[in-house]
C-alpha positions as CSV (number, residue, x, y, z in Angstrom):
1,X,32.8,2.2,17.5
2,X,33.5,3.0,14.1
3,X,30.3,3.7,11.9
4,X,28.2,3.7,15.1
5,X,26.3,7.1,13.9
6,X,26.3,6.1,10.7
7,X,24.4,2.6,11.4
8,X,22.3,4.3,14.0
9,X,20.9,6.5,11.4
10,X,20.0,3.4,8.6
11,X,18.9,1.9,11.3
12,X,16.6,4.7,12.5
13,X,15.0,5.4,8.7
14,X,14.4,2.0,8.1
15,X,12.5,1.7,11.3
16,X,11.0,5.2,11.0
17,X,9.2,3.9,8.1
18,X,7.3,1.2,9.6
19,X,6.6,3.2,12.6
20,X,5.5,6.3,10.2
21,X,2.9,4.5,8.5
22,X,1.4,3.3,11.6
23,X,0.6,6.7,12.6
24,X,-0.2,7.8,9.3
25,X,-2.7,5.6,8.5
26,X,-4.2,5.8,12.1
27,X,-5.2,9.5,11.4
28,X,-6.1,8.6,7.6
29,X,-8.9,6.0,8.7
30,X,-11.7,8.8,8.8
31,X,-10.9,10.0,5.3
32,X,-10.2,6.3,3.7
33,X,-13.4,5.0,5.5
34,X,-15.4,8.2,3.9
35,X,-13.9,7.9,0.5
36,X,-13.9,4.6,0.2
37,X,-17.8,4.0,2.1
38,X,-16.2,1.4,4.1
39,X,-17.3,-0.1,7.6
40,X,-15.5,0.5,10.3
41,X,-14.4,-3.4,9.6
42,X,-13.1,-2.7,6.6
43,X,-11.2,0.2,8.4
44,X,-10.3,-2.5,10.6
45,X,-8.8,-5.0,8.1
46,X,-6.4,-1.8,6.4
47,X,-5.0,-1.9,9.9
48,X,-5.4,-5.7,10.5
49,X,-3.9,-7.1,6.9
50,X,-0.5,-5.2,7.4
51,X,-0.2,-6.6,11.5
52,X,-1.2,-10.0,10.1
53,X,1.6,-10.5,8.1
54,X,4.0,-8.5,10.2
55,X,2.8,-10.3,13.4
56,X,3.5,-13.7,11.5
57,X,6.6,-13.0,9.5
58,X,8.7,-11.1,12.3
59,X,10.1,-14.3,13.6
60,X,11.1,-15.5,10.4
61,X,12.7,-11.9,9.6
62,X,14.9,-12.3,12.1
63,X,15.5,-15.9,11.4
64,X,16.3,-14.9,7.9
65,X,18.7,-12.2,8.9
66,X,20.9,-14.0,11.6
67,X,21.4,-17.0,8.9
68,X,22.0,-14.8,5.7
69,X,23.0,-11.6,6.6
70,X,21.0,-9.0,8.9
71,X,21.9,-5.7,6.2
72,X,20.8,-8.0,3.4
73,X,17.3,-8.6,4.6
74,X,16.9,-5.8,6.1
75,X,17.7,-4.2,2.6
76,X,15.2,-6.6,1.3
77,X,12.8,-5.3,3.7
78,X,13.1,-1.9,2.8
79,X,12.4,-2.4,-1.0
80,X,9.2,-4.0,-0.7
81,X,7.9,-1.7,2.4
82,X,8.6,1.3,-0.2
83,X,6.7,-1.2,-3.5
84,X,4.1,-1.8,-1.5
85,X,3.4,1.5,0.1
86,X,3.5,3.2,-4.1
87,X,1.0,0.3,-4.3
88,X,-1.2,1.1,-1.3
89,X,-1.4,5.0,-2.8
90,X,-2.5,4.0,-5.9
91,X,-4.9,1.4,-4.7
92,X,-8.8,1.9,-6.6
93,X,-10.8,-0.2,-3.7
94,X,-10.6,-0.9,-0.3
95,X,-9.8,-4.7,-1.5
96,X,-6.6,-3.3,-3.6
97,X,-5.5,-1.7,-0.5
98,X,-5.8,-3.9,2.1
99,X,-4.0,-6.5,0.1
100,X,-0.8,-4.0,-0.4
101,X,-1.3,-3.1,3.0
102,X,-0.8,-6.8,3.8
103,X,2.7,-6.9,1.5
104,X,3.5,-4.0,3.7
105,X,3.7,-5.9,6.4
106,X,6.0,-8.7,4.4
107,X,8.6,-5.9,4.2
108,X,8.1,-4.9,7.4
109,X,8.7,-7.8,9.0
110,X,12.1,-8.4,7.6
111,X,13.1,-4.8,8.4
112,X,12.3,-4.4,11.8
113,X,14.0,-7.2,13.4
114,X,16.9,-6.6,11.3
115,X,17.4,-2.6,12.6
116,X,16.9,-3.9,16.0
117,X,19.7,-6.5,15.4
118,X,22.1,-4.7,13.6
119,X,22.2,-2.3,16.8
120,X,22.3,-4.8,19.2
121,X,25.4,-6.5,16.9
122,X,27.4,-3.4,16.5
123,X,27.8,-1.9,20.0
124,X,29.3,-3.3,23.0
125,X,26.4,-4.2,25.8
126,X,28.0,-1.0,28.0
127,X,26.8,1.3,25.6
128,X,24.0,-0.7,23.6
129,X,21.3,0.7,26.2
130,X,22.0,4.1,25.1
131,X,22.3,3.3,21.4
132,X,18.8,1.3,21.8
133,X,17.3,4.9,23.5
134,X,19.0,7.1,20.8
135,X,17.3,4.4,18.2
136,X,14.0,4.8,20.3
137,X,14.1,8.2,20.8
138,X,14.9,9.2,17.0
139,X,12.4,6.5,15.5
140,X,9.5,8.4,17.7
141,X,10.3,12.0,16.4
142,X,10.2,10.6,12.8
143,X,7.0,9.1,13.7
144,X,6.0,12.3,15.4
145,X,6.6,13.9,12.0
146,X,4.0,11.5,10.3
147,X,0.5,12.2,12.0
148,X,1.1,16.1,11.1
149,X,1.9,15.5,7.6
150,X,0.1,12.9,7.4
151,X,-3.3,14.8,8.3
152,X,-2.2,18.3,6.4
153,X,-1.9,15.9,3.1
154,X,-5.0,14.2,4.0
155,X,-7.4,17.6,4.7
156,X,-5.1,19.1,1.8
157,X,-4.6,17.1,-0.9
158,X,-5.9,13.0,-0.2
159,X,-5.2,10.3,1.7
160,X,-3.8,8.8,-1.2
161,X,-0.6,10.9,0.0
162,X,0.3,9.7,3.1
163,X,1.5,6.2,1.4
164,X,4.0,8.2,-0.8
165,X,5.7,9.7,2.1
166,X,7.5,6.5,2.5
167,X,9.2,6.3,-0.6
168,X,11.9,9.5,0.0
169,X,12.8,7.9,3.1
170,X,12.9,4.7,1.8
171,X,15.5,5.9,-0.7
172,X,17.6,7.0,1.8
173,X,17.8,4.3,3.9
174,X,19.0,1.9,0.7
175,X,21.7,4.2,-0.2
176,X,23.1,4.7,3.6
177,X,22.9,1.3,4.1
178,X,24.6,0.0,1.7
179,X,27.6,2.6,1.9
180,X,28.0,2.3,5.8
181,X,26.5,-0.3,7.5
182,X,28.6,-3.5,7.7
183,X,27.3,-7.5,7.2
184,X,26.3,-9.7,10.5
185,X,24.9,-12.5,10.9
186,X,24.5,-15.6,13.8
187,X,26.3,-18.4,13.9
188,X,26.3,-21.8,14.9
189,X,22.2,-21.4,13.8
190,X,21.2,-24.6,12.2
191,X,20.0,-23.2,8.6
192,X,16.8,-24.9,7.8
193,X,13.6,-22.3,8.1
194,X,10.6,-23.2,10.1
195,X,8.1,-22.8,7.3
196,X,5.6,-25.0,8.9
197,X,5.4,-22.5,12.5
198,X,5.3,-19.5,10.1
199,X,2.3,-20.9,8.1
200,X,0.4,-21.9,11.2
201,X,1.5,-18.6,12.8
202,X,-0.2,-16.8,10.2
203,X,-3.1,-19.1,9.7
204,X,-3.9,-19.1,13.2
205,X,-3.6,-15.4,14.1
206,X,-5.5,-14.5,11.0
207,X,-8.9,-16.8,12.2
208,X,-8.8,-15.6,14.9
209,X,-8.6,-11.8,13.8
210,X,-11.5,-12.5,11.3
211,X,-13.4,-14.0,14.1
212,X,-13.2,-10.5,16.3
213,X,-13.5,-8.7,14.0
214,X,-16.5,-9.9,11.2
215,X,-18.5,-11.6,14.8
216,X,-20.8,-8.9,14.8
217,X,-21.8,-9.5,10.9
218,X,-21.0,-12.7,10.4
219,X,-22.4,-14.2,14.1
220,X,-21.7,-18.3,14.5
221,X,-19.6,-19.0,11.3
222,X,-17.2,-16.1,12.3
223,X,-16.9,-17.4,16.1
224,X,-16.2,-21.0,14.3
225,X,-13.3,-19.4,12.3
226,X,-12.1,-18.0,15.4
227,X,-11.9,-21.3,16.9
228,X,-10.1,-22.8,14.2
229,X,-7.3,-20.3,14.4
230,X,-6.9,-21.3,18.2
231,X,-6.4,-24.8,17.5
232,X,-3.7,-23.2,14.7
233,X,-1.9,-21.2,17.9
234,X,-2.0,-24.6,19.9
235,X,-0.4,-26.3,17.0
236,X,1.9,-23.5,16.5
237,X,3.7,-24.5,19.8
238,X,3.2,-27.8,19.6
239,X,5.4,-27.9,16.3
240,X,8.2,-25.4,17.8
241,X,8.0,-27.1,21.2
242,X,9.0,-30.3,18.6
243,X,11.2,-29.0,15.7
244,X,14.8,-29.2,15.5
245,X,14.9,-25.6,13.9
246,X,11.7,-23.5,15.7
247,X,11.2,-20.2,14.6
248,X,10.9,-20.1,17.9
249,X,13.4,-21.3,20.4
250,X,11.3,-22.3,23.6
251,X,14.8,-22.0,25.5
252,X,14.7,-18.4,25.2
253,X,11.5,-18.4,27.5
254,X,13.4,-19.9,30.4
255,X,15.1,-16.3,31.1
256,X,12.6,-15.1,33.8
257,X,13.5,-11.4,32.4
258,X,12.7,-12.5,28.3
259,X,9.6,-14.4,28.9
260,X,8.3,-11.6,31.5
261,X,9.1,-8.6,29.1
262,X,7.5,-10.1,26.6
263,X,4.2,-10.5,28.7
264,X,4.4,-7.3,29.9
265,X,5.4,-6.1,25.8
266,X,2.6,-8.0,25.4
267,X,-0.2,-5.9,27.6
268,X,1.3,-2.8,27.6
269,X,1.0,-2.5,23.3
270,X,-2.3,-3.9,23.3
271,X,-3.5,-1.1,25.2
272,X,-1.6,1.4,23.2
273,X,-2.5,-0.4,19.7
274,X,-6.4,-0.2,20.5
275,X,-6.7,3.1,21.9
276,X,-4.7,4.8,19.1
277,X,-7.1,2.8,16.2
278,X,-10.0,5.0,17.9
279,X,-8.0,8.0,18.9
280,X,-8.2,10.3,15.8
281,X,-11.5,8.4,15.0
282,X,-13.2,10.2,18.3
283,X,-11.0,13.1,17.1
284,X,-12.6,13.9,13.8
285,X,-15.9,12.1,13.9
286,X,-16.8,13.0,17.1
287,X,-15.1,15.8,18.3
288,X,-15.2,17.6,14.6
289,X,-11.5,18.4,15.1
290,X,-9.5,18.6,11.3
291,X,-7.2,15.6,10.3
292,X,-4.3,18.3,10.2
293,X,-5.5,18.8,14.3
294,X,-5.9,15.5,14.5
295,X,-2.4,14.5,13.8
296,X,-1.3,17.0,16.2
297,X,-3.0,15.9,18.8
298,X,-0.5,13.4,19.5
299,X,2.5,15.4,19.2
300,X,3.5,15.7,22.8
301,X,2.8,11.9,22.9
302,X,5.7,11.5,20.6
303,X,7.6,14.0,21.4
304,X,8.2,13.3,25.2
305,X,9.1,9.9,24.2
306,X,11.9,11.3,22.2
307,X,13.4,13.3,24.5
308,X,13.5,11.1,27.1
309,X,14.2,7.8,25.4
310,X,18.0,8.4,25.7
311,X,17.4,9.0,29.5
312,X,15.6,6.0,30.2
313,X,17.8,3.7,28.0
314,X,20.7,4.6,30.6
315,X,18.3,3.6,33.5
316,X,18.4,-0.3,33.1
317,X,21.9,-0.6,33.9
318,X,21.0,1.6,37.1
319,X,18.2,0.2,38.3
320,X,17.5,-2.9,36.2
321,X,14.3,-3.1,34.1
322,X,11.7,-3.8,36.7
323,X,11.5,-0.5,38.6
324,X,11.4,1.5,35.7
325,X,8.5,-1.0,33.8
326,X,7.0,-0.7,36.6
327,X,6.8,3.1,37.2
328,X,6.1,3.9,33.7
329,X,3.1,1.3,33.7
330,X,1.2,3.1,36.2
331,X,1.9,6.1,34.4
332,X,0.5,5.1,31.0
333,X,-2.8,3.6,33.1
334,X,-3.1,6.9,34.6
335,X,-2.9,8.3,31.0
336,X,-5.5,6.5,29.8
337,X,-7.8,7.3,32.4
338,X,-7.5,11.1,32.1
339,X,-8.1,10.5,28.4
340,X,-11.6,9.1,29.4
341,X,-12.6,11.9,31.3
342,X,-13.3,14.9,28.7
343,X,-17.5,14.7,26.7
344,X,-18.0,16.3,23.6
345,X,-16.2,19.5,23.0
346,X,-14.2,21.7,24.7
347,X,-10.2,22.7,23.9
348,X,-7.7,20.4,23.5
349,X,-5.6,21.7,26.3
350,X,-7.9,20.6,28.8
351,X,-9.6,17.4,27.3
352,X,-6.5,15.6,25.1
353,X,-2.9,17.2,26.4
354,X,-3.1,16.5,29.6
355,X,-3.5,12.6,28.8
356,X,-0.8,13.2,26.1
357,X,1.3,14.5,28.3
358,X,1.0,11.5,30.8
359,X,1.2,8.7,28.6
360,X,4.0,9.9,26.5
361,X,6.0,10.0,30.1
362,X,4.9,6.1,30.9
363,X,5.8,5.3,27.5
364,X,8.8,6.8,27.6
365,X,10.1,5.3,30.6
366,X,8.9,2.0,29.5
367,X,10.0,1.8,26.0
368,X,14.0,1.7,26.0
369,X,14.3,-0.3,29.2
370,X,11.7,-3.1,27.8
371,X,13.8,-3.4,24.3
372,X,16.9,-3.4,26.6
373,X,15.9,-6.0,29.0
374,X,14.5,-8.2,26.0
375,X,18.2,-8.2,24.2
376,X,20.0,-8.4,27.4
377,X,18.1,-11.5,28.3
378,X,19.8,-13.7,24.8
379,X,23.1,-14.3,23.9
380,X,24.1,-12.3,20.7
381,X,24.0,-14.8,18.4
382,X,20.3,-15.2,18.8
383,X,19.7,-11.3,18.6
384,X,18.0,-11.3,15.5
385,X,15.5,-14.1,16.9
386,X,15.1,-12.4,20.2
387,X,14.4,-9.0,18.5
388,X,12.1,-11.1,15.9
389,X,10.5,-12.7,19.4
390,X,9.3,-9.0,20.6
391,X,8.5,-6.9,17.8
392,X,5.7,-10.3,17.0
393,X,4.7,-9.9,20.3
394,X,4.1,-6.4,20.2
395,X,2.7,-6.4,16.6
396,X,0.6,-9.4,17.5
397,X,-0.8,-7.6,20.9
398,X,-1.9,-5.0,18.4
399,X,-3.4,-6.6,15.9
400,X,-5.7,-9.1,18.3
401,X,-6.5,-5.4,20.7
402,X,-7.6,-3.7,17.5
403,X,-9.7,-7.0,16.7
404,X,-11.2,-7.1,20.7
405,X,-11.4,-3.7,21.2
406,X,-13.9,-2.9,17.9
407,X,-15.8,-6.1,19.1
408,X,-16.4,-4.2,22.6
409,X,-16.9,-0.9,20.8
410,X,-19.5,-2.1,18.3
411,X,-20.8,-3.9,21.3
412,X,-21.5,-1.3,23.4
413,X,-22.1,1.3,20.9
414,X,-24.9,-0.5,19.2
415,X,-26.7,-0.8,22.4
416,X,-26.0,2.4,23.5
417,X,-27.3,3.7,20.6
418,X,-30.3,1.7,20.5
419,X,-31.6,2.6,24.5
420,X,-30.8,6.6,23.3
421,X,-32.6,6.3,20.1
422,X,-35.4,4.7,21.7
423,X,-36.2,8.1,23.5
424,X,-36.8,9.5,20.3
425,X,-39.7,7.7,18.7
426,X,-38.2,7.6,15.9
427,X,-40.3,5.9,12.6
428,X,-39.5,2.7,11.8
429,X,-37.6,3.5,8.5
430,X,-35.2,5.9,10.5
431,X,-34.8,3.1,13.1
432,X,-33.7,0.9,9.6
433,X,-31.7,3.0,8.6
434,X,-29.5,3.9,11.6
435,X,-29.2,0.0,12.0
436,X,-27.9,-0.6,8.2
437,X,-25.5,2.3,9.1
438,X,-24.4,1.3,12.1
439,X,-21.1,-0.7,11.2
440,X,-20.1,2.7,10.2
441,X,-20.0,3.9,14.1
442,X,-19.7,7.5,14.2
443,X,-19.2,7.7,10.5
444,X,-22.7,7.1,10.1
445,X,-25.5,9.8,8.1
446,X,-28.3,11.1,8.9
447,X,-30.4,14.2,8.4
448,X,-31.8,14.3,11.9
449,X,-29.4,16.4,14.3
450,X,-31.1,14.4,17.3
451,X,-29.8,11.1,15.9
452,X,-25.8,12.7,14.6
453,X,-25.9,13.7,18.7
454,X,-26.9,10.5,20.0
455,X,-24.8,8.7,17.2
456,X,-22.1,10.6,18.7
457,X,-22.1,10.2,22.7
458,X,-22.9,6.0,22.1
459,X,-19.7,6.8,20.4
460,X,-17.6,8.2,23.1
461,X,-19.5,6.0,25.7
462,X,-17.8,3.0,23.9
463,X,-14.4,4.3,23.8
464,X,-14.5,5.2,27.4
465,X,-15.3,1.3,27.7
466,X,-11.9,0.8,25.3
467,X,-9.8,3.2,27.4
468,X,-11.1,1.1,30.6
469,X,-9.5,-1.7,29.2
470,X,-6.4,0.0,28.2
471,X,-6.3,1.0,32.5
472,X,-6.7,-2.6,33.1
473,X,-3.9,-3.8,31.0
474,X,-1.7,-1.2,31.2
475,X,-1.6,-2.0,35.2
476,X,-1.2,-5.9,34.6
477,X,1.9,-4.6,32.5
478,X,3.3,-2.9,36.2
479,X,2.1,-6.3,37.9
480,X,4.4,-8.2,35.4
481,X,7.3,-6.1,36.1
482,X,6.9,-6.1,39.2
483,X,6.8,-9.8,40.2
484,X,8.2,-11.4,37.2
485,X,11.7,-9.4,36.2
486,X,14.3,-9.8,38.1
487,X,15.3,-7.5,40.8
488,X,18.7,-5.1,39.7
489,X,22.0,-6.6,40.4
490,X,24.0,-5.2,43.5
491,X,27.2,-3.3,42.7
């Protein structure tokens, strides 16, 4: 089709700068929490505040661009991403940042649906599998660039640095856009805005967020908050299951295939989105590797995605999406597992690649058939909605996982922790000081190299507990595909 490469590539930078900073900031946590002396819930709430609003907004992202005008918002989109992100390197606090970190996600959320869409709106459904894999493939290897850079600016210069890689790209994007992508937009979409599902969206993912995560300070009156934001999810569907404009159509769950991709989107990211939060922290804290090493580390991750995305785009309209979901979801749990395996030390080619290696495979096979099923599953003039639908499922299955998985860490860590420490009759001023430090997890101080060793292995005994869950979830994501897609047409 004409412009095809062209609106891939927009398409791709605009995406590629979403899916940059997640990496990014995921190796910059050790340096931002060091810097900054923040808790590892503070660290939290940099990842939390920019999922919050992209979680919540998504849906009205895509909303916004099938009524108005998909290159128009995803313009939009870009603009603030890039404002924000100047913002978040020139933050002074860790308050400054997590609030530009949360306008972050604003932009985000109007630019990813929107990429998705203009794709799916621009290329005939014979080849859109392929030009969803080439989108796929391409936005991985621009992430893959991210963690490197990302952790050579953060050892090198600061971590201030790895918000103002964004803005070059940004740049870009606006200018390709604008010269080669054409207009699109839905029709026959009633125009009035579900403000009301957005604001409860928001209100109720966020209590419940700031109940997982502030539970161990806070106790009772965070569990209460928690609560409150469930009763904000049940009135969420209560008003879309009731409004004559939803920002969420309920008819689109009726396709077996859309409602059981997004369940399956829905386990499959939450294990990815809580394992890679404590990835480069087990990394540097605990495994003393640099940030510039760090970064690396996930390099064949990313890379084997992008080489086979392409491939496994083309598979769907071979084998329909539930063999390969299925295939690829054992393959991830399998990743994980290796992953838990390794202690403290020893080289990365025996402890990290070999889990790289197996979970970039499962993700690759997963990742271009589940986007492809999802957009398959609608009809075109809801594109924008359905692509909305799934990105806010994914984004929302990481921000709750990074939520639950540092309440299981902190959890286990602290009593960990507490029966090693207990071996060591330590006085009772040491035992108050570890406890005052121990929000900090690994990040914690201390002049004894008895307690730094024990601080450590609570450490990696608690993500081993994470990357159990990330098993467990990842293989309810092969159960999903398995018995709720639909088995492949016959030729």
């Amino acid at each position: 089709m004409k412009n095809g490469g062209w609106i891939l590539a927009a398409t791709i930078l605009g995406s590629s700068l979403a899916f940059i900073d997640g990496t990014v900031v995921n190796v910059a946590l050790p340096a931002l929490q060091t810097a900054l002396q923040a808790t590892v819930s503070d660290v939290q709430w940099v990842v939390e505040s920019y999922a919050l609003l992209l979680a919540s907004l998504l849906l009205v992202g895509g909303s916004l661009g099938d009524l108005y005008g998909r290159r128009k918002i995803f313009l939009c989109g870009v603009v603030v991403f890039a404002l924000a992100s100047a913002g978040c390197g020139l933050s002074p606090s860790i308050d400054w940042l997590i609030f530009a970190r949360a306008i972050q996600g604003v932009g985000a959320a109007l630019l990813i649906p929107g990429s998705l869409a203009l794709i799916s709106a621009s290329f005939p459904v014979e080849v859109r599998g392929r030009a969803i894999g080439t989108w796929s493939g391409f936005t991985a290897i621009m992430a893959a660039i991210g963690p490197v850079l990302g952790g050579w600016l953060v050892q090198h210069a600061s971590w201030q640095w790895v918000f103002f890689i964004n803005l070059p790209i940004a740049v870009l994007t606006v200018m390709l856009t604008v010269w080669k992508v054409p207009e699109s937009r839905g029709t026959e979409i009633n125009r009035a805005l579900d403000w009301p599902g957005a604001l409860l969206a928001t209100v109720g993912l966020g209590a419940v967020t700031f109940g997982l995560i502030e539970a161990p300070r806070r106790g009772v009156p965070a569990a209460g908050i928690g609560v409150v934001g469930l009763c904000a999810l049940a009135g969420f569907l209560a008003v879309e299951s009731r409004s004559a404009s939803p920002m969420v159509s309920l008819k689109l769950f009726r396709s077996r295939n859309f409602s059981g991709a997004n369940v399956l989107t829905l386990f499959l990211y939450a294990a990815l989105s809580g394992v890679l939060f404590f990835f480069p922290l087990n990394l540097i804290q605990v495994q003393h590797y640099t940030p510039t090493q760090a970064g690396a580390a996930l390099l064949p991750f990313i890379l084997i995605v992008f080489v086979l995305s392409r491939w496994s785009g083309g598979l769907v309209a071979h084998y329909g999406g539930r063999t390969p979901l299925t295939i690829g979801s054992v393959i991830v749990a399998a990743g994980y597992f290796v992953l838990m395996l390794p202690g403290i030390g020893g080289g990365y080619w025996k402890t990290v690649f070999p889990g790289m290696v197996l979970l970039g495979v499962g993700m690759a096979v997963c990742v271009a058939p589940l986007t492809t099923t999802v957009m398959d599953a609608v009809d075109q003039r809801q594109a924008g909605v359905a692509s909305g639908v799934n990105n806010a499922v994914s984004r929302m299955a990481g921000l709750l996982a990074v939520a639950l998985f540092g309440l299981v860490m902190y959890g286990v860590f602290s009593r960990t922790l507490d029966r090693r420490l207990a071996r060591l009759q330590l006085s009772s001023a040491e035992i108050r000081t570890v406890d005052e430090q121990k929000p900090k997890l690994a990040a914690m101080e201390s002049s004894d190299p008895r307690v730094m060793a024990e601080v450590g292995e609570s450490f990696l005994f608690g993500y081993r507990s994470i990357l159990w869950l990330a098993v467990v979830l990842s293989l309810g994501s092969a159960v999903t595909a398995r018995l709720w897609l639909d088995p492949p047409k016959e030729n």
